[in-house]
GUDREN-653786 format. One line per 4 residues: number of its first residue (from 1); for each residue x, y, z of C-alpha. Coordinates in steps of 0.1 Angstrom, whole numbers, plus 5000, padded with zeros to 4 digits. Each point is the difference from the previous one (the first is absolute). Last residue first. Example, Ala and Ser with C-alpha at 12.3 -4.5 7.8 and 13.67 -1.06 7.14 Angstrom:
BEGIN
2) 5137:4989:5071 ~ 4986:4966:5007
//
This chain:
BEGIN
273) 1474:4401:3081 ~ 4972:5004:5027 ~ 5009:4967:5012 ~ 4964:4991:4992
269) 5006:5016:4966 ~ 5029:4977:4994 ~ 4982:4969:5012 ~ 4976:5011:4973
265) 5020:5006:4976 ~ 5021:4966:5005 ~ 4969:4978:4997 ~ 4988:5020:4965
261) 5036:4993:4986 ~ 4999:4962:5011 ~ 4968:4994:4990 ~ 5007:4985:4965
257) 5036:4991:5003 ~ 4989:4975:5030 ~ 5004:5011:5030 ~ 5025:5013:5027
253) 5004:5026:5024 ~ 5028:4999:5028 ~ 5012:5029:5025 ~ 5030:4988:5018
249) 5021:5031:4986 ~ 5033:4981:4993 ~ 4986:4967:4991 ~ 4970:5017:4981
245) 5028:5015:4976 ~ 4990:5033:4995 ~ 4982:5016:4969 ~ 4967:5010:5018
241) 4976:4974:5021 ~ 5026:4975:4995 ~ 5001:4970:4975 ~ 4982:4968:4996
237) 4990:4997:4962 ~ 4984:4969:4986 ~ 5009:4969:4974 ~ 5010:4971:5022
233) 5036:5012:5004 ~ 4991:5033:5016 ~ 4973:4988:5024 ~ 5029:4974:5015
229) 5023:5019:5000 ~ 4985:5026:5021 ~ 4991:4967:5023 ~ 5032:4993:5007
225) 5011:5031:5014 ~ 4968:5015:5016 ~ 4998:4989:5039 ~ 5040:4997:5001
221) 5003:5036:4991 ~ 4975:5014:5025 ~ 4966:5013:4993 ~ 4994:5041:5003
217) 4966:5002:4977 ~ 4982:4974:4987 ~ 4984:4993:4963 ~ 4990:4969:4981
213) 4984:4990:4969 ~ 4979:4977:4976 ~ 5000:4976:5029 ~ 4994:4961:4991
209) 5022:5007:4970 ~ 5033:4976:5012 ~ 5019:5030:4998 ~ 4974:5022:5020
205) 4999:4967:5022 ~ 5039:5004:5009 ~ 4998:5035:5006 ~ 4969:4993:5028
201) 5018:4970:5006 ~ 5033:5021:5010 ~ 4982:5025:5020 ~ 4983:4977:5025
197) 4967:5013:5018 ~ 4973:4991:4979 ~ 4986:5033:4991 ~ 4977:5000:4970
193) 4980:5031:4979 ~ 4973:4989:4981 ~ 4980:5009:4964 ~ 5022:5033:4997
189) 4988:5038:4996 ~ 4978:5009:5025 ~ 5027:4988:5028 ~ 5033:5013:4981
185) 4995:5041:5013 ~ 4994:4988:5034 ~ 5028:4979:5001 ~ 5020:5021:4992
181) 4992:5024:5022 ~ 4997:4977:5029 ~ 5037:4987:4989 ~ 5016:5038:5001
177) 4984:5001:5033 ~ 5019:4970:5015 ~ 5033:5008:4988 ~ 4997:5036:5013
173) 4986:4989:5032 ~ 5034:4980:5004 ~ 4994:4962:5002 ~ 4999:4985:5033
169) 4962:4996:5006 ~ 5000:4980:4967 ~ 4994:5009:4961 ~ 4979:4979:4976
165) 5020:4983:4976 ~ 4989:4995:4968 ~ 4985:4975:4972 ~ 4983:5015:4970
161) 4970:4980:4985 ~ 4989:5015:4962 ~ 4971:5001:4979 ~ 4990:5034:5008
157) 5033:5011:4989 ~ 5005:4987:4971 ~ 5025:4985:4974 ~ 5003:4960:5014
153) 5025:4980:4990 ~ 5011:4988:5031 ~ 5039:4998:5006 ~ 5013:4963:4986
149) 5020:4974:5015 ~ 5013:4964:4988 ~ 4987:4964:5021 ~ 5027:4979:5014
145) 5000:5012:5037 ~ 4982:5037:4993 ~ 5025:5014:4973 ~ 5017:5032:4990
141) 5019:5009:4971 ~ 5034:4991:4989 ~ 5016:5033:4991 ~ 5008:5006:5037
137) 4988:4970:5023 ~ 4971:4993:5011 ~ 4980:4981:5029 ~ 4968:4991:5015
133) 4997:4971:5023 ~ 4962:4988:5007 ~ 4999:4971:5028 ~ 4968:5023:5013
129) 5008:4999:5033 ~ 5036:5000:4994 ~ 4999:5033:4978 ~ 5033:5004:4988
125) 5014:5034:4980 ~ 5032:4995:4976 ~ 5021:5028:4988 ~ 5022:5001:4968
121) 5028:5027:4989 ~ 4987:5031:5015 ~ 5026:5026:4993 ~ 5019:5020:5023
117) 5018:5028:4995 ~ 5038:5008:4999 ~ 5004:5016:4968 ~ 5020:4965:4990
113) 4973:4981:5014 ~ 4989:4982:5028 ~ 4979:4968:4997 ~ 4965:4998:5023
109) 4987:4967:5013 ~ 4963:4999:5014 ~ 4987:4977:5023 ~ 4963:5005:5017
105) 4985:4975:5022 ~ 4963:5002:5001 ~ 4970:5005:5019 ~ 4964:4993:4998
101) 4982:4969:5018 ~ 4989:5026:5028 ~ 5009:4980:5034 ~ 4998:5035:5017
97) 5038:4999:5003 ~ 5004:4994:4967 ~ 4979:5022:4987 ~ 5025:5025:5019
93) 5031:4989:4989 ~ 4985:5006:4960 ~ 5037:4995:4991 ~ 5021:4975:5015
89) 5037:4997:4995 ~ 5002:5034:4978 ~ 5029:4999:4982 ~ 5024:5019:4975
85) 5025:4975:4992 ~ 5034:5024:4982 ~ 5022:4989:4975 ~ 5035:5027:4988
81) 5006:5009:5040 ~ 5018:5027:5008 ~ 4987:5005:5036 ~ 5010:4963:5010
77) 4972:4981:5019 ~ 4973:5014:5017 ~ 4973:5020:4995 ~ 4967:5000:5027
73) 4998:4974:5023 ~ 4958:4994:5000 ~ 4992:5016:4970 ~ 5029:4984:4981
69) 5029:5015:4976 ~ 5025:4978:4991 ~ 5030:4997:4982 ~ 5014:4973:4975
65) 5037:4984:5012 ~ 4985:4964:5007 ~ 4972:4991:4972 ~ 4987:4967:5007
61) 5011:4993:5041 ~ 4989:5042:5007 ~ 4967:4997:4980 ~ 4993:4970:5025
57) 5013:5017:5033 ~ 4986:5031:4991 ~ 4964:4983:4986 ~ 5000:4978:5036
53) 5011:5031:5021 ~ 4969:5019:4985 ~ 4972:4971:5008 ~ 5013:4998:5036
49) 4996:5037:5002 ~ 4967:5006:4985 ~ 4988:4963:5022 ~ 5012:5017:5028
45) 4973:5028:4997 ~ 5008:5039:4990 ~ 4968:5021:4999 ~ 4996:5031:4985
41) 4959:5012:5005 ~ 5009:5027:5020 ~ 5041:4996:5011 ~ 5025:4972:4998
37) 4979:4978:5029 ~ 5013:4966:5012 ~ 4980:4967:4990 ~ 5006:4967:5015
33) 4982:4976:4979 ~ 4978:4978:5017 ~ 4970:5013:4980 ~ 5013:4993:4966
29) 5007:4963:5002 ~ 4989:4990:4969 ~ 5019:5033:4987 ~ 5032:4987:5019
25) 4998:4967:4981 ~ 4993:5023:4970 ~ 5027:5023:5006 ~ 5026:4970:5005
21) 4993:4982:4969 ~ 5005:5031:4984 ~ 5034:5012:5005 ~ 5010:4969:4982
17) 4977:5006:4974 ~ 5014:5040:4993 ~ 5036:4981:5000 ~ 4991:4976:4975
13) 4980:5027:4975 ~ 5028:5026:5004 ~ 5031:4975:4994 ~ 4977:4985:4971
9) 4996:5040:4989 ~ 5039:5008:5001 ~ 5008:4968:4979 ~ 4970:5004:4972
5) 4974:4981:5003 ~ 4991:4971:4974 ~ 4965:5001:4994 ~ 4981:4966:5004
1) 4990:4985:4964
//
């Protein structure tokens, strides 16, 4: 028996394959693309902003009065807003420039509460070249298409494949030497360590088990949201590298509940916290 999605994921899910019909035409047609340059290694295309007008315009028709907060256009929409889309329109921009087959788009939906946070209610990552949508939703669980998630299992270190981020030319020297130190210190220690280029599959495949954890330093909001959910409600912890919201702080580690305490120290201690 299909699974029945919920109302705000089947508005995630149809918008998210809109806005990928285009990509992959655009991804077939990589090199004519008409790129302009954000900074070292940050590239915006057409097919990031094409892709991000679709999912406002679509999110927009579904679920009029939420706000939004997009990499390409930032927040908009009223400031008191009780629904928010948290969106990245392309994710992995620059696999997807070098016809890499590994990039996403990233939707996350946060609620506001009485205190005024934000909770993740349910966020949905699509992989078009793939055709693999992972999704969740707040006391649901988390799902790849019809198929339920679970962290990894596995209790040791040497056993383990941690996916990262390796710094670029513009990350601050800080940022880049507290991730040689951790890496450094992880290297002897782990069977492999991954970097794919696309934050929200590297959180989506540490829910799905395929990682048995992730760390970066200094990602944005819409890189992260749906894919913390996603590690939480299949089983694992994705927190900050203290007691900080990883939204607030951009600093992510996740893993399963195994690793996820050894992970965190050693980020820590390459932070030199």
């Amino acid at each position: 028996m299909a699974l029945r999605l919920s109302p705000h994921v089947t508005v995630m899910a149809n918008a998210a394959h809109k806005a990928a019909k285009r990509l992959l035409r655009d991804f077939n047609e990589v090199e004519q693309l008409q790129v302009s340059v954000k900074g070292p290694s940050d590239f915006v295309s057409q097919a990031d902003i094409r892709a991000e007008n679709t999912l406002r315009e679509e999110l927009n028709k579904a679920r009029p009065g939420y706000g939004f907060l997009m990499e390409e256009s930032g927040a908009s929409g009223s400031a008191n807003w009780a629904w928010r889309w948290v969106v990245d329109p392309l994710d992995g921009t620059t696999n997807f420039l070098h016809g890499m087959p590994h990039w996403a788009i990233s939707i996350g939906l946060e609620r506001r509460l009485a205190d005024g946070s934000a909770e993740l209610a349910a966020g949905l990552i699509y992989a078009p070249p793939s055709d693999e949508m992972f999704w969740a939703e707040k006391g649901v669980g988390a799902y790849v298409n019809e198929r339920r998630l679970r962290v990894s299992a596995r209790r040791e270190m040497s056993q383990a494949v941690f996916a990262t981020g390796i710094p670029f030319g513009a990350v601050s020297l800080p940022r880049r030497n507290a991730f040689s130190r951790t890496l450094a210190a992880l290297m002897p220690d782990v069977a492999g360590i991954r970097r794919f280029g696309a934050a929200s599959l590297d959180l989506a495949w540490v829910a799905a088990g395929r990682f048995d954890g992730y760390w970066e330093l200094g990602i944005k909001r819409w890189d992260m949201a749906a894919g913390l959910l996603l590690v939480r409600e299949a089983g694992g912890f994705a927190t900050d590298v203290g007691e900080a919201d990883p939204r607030e702080t951009g600093d992510v580690v996740a893993a399963n509940p195994h690793l996820h305490a050894k992970l965190r120290e050693a980020v820590a201690a390459g932070m030199g916290k």
